[in-house]
Structure formats: structure tokens, C-alpha cells
SERO-4910 file (N, C-alpha, C, O; in steps of 0.05 Angstrom, whole numbers):
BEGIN
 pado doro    nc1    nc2    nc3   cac1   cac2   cac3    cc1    cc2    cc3    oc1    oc2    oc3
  Unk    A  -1206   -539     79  -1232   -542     66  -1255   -544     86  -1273   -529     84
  Unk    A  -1255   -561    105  -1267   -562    124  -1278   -545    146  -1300   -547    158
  Unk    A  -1251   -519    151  -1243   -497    157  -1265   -483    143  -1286   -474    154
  Unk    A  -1260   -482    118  -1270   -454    103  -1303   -461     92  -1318   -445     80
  Unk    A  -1312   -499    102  -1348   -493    110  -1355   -491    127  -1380   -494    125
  Unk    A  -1347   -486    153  -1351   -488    184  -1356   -452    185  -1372   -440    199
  Unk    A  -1341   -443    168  -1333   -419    165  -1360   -398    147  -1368   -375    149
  Unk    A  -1364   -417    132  -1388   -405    121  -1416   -407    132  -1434   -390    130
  Unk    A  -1416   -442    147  -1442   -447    153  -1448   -417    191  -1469   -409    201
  Unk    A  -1418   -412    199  -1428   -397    223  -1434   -370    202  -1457   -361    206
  Unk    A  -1420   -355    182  -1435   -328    172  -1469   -338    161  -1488   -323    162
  Unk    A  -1468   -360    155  -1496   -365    141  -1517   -352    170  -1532   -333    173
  Unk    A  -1507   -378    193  -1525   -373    218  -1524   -345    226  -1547   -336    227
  Unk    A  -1503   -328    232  -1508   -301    244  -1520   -287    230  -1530   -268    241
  Unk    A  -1524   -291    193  -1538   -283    171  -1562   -285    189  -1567   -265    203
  Unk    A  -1584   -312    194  -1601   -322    202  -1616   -311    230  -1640   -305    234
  Unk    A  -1593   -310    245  -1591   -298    273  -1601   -277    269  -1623   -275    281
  Unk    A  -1593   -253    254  -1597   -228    259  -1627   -219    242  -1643   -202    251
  Unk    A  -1632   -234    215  -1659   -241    205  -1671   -230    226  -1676   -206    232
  Unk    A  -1675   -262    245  -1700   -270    268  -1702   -245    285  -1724   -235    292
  Unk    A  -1679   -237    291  -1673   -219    304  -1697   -201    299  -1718   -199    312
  Unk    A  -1688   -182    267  -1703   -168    257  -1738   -169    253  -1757   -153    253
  Unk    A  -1735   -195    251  -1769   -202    256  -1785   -197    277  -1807   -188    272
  Unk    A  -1776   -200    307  -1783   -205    332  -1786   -182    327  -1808   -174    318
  Unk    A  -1759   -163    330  -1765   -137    335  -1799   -117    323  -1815   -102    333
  Unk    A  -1794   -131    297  -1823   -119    280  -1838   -129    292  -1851   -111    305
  Unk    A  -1848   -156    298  -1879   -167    316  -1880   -153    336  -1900   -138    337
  Unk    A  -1855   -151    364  -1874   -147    377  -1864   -119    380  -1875   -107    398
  Unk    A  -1844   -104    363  -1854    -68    372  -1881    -61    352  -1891    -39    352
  Unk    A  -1890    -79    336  -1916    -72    312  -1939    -77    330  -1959    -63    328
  Unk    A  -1936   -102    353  -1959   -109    357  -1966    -89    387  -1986    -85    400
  Unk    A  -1941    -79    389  -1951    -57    416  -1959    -33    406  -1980    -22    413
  Unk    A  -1938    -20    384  -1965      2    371  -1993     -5    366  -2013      8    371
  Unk    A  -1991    -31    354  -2015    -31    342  -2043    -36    358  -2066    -33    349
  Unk    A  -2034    -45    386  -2043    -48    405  -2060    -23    422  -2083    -25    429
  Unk    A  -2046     -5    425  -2050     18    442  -2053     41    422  -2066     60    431
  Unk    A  -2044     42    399  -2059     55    378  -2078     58    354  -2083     74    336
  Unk    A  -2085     35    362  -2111     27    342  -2129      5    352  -2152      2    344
  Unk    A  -2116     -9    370  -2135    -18    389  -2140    -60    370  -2157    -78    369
  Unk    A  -2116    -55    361  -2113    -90    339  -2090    -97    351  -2084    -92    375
  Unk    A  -2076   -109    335  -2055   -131    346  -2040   -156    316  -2046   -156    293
  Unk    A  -2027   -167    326  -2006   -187    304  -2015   -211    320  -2004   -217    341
  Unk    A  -2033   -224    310  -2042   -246    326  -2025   -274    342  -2027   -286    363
  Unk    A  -2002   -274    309  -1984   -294    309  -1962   -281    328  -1945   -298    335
  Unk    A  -1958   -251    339  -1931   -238    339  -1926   -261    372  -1908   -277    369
  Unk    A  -1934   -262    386  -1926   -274    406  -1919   -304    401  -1903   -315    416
  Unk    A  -1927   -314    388  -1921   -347    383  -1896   -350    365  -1877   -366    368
  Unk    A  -1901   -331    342  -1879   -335    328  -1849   -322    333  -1830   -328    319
  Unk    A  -1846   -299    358  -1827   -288    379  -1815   -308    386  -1793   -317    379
  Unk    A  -1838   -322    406  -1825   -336    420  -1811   -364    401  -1787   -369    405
  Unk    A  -1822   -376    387  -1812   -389    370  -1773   -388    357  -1754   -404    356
  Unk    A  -1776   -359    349  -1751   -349    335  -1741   -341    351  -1721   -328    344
  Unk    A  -1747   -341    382  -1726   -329    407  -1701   -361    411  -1677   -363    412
  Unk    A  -1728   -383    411  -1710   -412    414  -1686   -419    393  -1665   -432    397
  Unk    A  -1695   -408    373  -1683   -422    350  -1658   -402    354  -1636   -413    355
  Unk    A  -1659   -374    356  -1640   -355    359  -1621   -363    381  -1597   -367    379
  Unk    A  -1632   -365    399  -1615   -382    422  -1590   -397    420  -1566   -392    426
  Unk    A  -1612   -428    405  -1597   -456    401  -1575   -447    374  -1554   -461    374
  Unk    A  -1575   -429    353  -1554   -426    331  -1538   -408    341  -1515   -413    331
  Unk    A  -1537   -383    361  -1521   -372    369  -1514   -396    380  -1497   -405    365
  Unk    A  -1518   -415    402  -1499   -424    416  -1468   -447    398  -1447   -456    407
  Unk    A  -1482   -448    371  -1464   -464    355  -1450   -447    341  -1435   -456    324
  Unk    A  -1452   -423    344  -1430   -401    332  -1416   -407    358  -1401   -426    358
  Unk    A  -1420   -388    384  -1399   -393    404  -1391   -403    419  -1385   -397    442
  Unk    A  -1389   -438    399  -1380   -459    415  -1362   -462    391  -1345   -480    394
  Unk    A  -1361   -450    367  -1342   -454    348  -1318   -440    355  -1296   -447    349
  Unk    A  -1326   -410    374  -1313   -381    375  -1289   -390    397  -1266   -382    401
  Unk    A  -1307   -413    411  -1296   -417    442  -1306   -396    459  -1291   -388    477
  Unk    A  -1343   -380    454  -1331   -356    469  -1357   -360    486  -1372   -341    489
  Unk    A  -1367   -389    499  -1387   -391    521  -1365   -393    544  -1342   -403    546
  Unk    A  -1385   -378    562  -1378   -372    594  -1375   -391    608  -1391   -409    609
  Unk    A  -1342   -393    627  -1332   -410    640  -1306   -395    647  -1298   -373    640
  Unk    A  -1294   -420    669  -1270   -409    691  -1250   -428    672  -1254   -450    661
  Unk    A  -1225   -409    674  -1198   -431    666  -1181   -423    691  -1158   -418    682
  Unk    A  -1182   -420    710  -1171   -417    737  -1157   -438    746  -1136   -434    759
  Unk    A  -1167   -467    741  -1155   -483    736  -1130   -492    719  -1106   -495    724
  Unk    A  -1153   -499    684  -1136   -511    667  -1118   -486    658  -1099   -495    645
  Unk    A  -1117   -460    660  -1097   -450    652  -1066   -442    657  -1050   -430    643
  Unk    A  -1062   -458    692  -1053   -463    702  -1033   -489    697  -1010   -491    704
  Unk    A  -1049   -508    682  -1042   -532    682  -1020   -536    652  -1023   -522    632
  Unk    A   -994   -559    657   -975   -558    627   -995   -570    614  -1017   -577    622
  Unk    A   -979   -572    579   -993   -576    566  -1009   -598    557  -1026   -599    540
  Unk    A  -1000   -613    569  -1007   -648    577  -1035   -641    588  -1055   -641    574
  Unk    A  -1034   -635    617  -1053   -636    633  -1074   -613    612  -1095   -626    613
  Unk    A  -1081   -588    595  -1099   -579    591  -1106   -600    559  -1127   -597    546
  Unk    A  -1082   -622    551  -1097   -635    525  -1114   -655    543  -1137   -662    538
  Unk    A  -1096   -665    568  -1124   -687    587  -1149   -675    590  -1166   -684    575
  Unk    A  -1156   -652    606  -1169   -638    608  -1199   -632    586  -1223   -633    590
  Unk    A  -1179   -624    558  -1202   -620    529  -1209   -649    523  -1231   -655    514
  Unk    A  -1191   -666    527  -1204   -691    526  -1228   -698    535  -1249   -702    523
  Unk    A  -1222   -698    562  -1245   -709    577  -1273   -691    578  -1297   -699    580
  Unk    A  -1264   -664    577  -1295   -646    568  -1309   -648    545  -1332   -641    540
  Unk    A  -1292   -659    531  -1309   -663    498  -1320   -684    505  -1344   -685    505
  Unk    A  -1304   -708    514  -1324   -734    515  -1347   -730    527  -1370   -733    518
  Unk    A  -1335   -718    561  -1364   -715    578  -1393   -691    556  -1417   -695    561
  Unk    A  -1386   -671    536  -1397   -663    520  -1410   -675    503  -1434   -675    500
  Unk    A  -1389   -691    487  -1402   -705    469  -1437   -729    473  -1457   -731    459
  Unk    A  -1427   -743    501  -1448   -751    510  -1473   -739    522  -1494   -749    529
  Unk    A  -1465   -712    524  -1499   -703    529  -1505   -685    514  -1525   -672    518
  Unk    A  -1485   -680    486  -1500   -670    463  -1517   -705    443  -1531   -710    423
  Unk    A  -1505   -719    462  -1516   -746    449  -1553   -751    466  -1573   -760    455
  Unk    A  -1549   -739    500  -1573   -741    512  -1595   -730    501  -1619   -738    499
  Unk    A  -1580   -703    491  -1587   -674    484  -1613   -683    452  -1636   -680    444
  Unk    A  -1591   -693    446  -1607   -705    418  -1631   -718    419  -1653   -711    408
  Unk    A  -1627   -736    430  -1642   -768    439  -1668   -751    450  -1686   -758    435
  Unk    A  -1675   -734    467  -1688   -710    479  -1708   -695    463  -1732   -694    467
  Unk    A  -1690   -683    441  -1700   -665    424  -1715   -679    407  -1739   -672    405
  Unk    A  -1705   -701    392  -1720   -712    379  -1741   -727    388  -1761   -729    373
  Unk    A  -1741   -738    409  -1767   -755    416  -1788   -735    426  -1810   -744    434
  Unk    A  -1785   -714    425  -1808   -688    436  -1822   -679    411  -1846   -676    408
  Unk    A  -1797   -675    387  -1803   -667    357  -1820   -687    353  -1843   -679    351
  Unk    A  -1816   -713    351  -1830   -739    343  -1863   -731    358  -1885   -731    347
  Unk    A  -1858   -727    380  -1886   -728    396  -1907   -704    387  -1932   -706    386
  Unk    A  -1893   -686    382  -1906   -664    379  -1914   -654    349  -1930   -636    344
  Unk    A  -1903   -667    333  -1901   -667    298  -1929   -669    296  -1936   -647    288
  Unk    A  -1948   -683    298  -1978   -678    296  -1992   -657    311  -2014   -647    305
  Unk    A  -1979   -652    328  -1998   -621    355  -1994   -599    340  -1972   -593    329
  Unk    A  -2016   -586    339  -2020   -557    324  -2015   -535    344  -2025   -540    366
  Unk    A  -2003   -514    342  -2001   -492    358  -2028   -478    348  -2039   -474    326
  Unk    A  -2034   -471    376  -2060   -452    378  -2063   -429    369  -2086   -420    370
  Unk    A  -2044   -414    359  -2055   -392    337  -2041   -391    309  -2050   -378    290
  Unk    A  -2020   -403    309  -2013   -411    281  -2019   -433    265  -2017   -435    241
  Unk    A  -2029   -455    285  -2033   -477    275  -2015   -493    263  -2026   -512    253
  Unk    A  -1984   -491    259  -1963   -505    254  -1956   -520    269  -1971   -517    288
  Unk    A  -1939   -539    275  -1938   -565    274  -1912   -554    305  -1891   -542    302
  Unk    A  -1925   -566    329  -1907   -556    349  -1885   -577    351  -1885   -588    374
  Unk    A  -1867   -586    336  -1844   -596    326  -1817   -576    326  -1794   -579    334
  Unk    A  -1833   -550    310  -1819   -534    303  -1800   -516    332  -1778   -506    333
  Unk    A  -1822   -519    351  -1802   -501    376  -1786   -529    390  -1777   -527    413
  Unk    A  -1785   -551    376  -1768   -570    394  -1738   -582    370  -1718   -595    378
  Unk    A  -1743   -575    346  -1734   -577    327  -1707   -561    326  -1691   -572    311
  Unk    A  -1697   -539    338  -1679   -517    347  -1662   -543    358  -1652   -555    339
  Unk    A  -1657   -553    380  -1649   -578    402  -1644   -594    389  -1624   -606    398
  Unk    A  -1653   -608    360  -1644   -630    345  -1617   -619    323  -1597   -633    318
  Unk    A  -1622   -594    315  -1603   -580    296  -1578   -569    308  -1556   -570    297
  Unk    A  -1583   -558    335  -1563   -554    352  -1547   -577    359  -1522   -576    360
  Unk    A  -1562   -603    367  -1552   -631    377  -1523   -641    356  -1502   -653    360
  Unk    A  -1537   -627    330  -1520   -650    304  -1498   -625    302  -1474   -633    304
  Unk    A  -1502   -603    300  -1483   -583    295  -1461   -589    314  -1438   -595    307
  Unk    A  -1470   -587    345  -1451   -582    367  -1437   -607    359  -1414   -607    350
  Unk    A  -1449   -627    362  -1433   -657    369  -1403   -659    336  -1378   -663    339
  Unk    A  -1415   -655    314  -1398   -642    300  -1373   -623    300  -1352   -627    288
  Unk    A  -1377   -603    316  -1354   -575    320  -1344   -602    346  -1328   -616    334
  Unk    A  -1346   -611    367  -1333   -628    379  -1320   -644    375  -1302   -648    391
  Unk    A  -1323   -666    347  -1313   -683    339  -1293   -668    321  -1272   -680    320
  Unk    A  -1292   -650    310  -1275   -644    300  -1254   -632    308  -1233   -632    297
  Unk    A  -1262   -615    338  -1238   -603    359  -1227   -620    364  -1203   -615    366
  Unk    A  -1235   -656    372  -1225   -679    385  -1205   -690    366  -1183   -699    372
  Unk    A  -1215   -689    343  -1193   -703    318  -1168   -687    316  -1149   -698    305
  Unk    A  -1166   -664    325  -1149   -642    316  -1135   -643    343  -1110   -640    341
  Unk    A  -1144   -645    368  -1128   -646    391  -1109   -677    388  -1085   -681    393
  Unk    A  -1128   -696    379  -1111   -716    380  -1089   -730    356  -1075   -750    355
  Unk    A  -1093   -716    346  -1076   -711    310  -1049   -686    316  -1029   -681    301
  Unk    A  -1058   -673    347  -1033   -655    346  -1039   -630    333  -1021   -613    333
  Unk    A  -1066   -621    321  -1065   -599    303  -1081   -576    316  -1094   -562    301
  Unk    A  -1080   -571    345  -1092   -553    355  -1055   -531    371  -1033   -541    375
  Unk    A  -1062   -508    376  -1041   -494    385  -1048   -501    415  -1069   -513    420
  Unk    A  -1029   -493    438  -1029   -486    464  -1054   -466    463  -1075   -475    469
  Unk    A  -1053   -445    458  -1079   -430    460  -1101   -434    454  -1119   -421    464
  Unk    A  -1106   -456    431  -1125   -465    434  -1146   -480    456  -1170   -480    460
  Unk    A  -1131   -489    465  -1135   -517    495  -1144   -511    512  -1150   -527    530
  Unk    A  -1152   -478    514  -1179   -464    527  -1195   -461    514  -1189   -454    491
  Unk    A  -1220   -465    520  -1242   -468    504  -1257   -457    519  -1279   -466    515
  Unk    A  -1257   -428    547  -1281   -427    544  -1273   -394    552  -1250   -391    543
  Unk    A  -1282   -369    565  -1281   -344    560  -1292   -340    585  -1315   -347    591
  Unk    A  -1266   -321    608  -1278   -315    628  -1305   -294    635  -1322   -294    653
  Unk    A  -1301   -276    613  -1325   -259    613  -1332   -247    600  -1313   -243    585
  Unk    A  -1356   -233    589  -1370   -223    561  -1346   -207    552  -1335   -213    531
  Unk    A  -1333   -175    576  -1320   -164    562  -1301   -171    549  -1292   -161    528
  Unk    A  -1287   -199    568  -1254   -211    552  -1262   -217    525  -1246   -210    508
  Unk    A  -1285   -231    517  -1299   -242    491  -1293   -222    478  -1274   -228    463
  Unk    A  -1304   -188    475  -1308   -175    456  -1286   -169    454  -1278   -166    431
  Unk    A  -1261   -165    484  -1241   -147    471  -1217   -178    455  -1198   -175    440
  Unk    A  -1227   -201    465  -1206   -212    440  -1230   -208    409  -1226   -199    387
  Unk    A  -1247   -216    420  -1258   -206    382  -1242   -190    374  -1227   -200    357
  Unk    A  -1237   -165    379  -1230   -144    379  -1196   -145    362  -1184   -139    341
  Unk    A  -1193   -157    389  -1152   -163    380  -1156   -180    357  -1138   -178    340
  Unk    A  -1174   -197    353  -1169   -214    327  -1176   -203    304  -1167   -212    283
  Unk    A  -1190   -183    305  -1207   -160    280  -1183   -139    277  -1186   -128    255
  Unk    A  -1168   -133    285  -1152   -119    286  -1121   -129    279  -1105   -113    269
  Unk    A  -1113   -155    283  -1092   -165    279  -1098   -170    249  -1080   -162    234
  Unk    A  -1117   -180    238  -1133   -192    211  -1124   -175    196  -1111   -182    176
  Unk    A  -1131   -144    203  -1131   -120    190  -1105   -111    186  -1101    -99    165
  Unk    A  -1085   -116    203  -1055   -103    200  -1042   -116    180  -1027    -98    170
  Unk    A  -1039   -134    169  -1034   -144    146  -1048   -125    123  -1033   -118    106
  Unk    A  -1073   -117    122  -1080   -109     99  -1070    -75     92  -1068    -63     71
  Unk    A  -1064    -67    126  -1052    -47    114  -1032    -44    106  -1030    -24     91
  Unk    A  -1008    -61    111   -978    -59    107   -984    -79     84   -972   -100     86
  Unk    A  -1001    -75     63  -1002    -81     37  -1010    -59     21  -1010    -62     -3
  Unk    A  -1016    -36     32  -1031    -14     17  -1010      4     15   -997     12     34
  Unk    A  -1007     11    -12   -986     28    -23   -983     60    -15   -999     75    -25
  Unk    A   -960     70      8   -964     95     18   -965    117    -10   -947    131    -19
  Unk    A   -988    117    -16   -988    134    -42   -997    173    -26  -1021    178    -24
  Unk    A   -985    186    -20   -985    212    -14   -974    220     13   -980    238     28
  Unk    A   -947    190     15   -941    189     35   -922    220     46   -907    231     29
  Unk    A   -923    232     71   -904    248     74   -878    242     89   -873    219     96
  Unk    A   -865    258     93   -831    256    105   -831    263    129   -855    268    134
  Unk    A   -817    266    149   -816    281    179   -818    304    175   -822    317    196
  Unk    A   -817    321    148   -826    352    162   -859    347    162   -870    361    178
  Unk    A   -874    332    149   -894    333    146   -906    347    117   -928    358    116
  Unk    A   -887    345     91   -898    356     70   -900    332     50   -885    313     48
  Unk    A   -913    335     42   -918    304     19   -884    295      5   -866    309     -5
  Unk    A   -886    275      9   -860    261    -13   -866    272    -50   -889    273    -61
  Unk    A   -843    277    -61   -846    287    -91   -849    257   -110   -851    259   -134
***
């Protein structure tokens, strides 16, 4: 159950993610046409970019910290039995846990400060670009506590106990193997309906 809202709240965000995405793109390729061919502009396009660049940022990073798929060496812990890489997730979550606790403490006392300051061409409440750091704070510290309960309850695999992805390409090509393993099941459920024989002529 728990699984299957963690599971929704990351499609909700990449839902979200790719939005902002879509927005940026419109401000500022609208505000460079509109710029050099008509000689106007998107007043807000630069404030509110930069705005939805932060926020895009801080929610991707709580998707792939769910994925396990931020950049790091296991040169070490992958080396190590399985003792030494549950010591190991131990001690990184804790040392995590506490500076998604700094992290917080941070974000919010800037939100707090800034909740009355108006941004200079939107005039909204500059909370909002420090507000990303408070949502990210509660999300992360969350997906941690719950990897921690599960390491120490016994309910994580050996493969799990890496948590971090030596490099962009390894990321995509396990995406990859996992999108594809997902899928082999659904075919060896699909009924060979026009299946043929070794000469290659349809079955009767």
C-alpha cells in the first residue's frame, strides 16, 4: 500500500516535471521570438523559468532518490558482504537523514523570511523559489525513513543495498532492463493467435 502511493506520488511529480518543463520551454523560446521579431517580450518569462527550473530540480531529485539513480561510486560498498553494505546504508541514511533535517531547518527559515518580499516583476511572494527545499526536505527525509525501516525489518534484497548509480548511461540501460523484464511477462501471456510452425506457414 505504501509501495503503490510512493508509486503514484513519483508519476504525479514526473506528470509535474515535464508540465514545467513544457512551460519554460514556451517562455523563453516565445520570449526570444518575440523579442527579435516584433521587438516585445514575456515580461514574467525569465522569473517564472527560473522559478520552475528550481522546483524542477528539487522534485526530480525525489524521483531519483526513490529510483536509487543519483550519481555516486560503489567501488567500495560493492565489494563489501552483506553485513558490511547493510552497515554502510545505515550509516548514509542517518548521516542523510540529518542534513535533510539541516536542509529543512534552511529552507524554511528563508521561506519564513521571504513570505512577505515581492518579486520584482511578478510580484509574488519570494517564498515560492525557497519553498522547492522545504517539499523536497519532507519528501526525501520520508523515502529515507522508509528505506531505513525496510533495511532494518530485513525487507530490502542484496541488490538493493546500493543505492547509488555509477553513471547516467548505467541509469538508462538498467531503466531499460527493468522496462523490458516488466514487459516479458506480458508477452508470454498473449495468446500465439496466427502462430506459425518451422516451415514458416501459419498453424491450421
Amino acid at each position: 500500500m505504501i509501495d503503490a502511493a510512493i508509486q503514484r506520488l513519483c508519476r504525479a511529480i514526473d506528470l509535474l516535471i515535464g508540465a514545467a518543463l513544457a512551460v519554460m520551454v514556451v517562455l523563453v523560446f516565445g520570449n526570444v521570438v518575440l523579442r527579435y521579431a516584433f521587438n516585445s517580450g514575456i515580461a514574467v518569462s525569465e522569473e517564472v523559468s527560473r522559478w520552475l527550473f528550481v522546483w524542477l530540480c528539487f522534485m526530480g531529485a525525489v524521483v531519483a532518490m526513490k529510483d536509487g539513480a543519483h550519481l555516486g561510486t560503489d567501488m567500495l560498498v560493492s565489494r563489501l558482504p552483506v553485513a558490511g553494505k547493510k552497515a554502510c546504508m545505515v550509516l548514509g541514511h542517518v548521516l542523510m537523514l540529518y542534513l535533510t533535517w539541516l536542509f529543512l531547518q534552511g529552507s524554511w527559515q528563508q521561506a519564513r523570511i521571504n513570505l512577505d518580499v515581492a518579486a520584482p516583476v511578478t510580484g509574488a511572494s519570494m517564498a515560492i523559489f525557497y519553498a522547492p527545499g522545504v517539499v523536497f526536505s519532507v519528501c526525501a527525509g520520508i523515502l529515507l525513513l522508509l528505506q531505513l525501516a525496510r533495511l532494518l525489518t530485513g525487507n530490502l534484497e542484496e541488490s538493493d543495498l546500493v543505492m547509488v548509480t555509477e553513471s547516467e548511461e548505467q541509469a538508462e540501460l538498467e531503466a531499460l532492463q527493468a522496462e523490458l523484464a516488466r514487459s516479458e511477462p506480458q508477452r508470454d501471456q498473449l495468446p500465439a493467435h496466427g502462430a506459425s510452425d518451422t516451415t514458416g506457414r501459419p498453424r491450421q
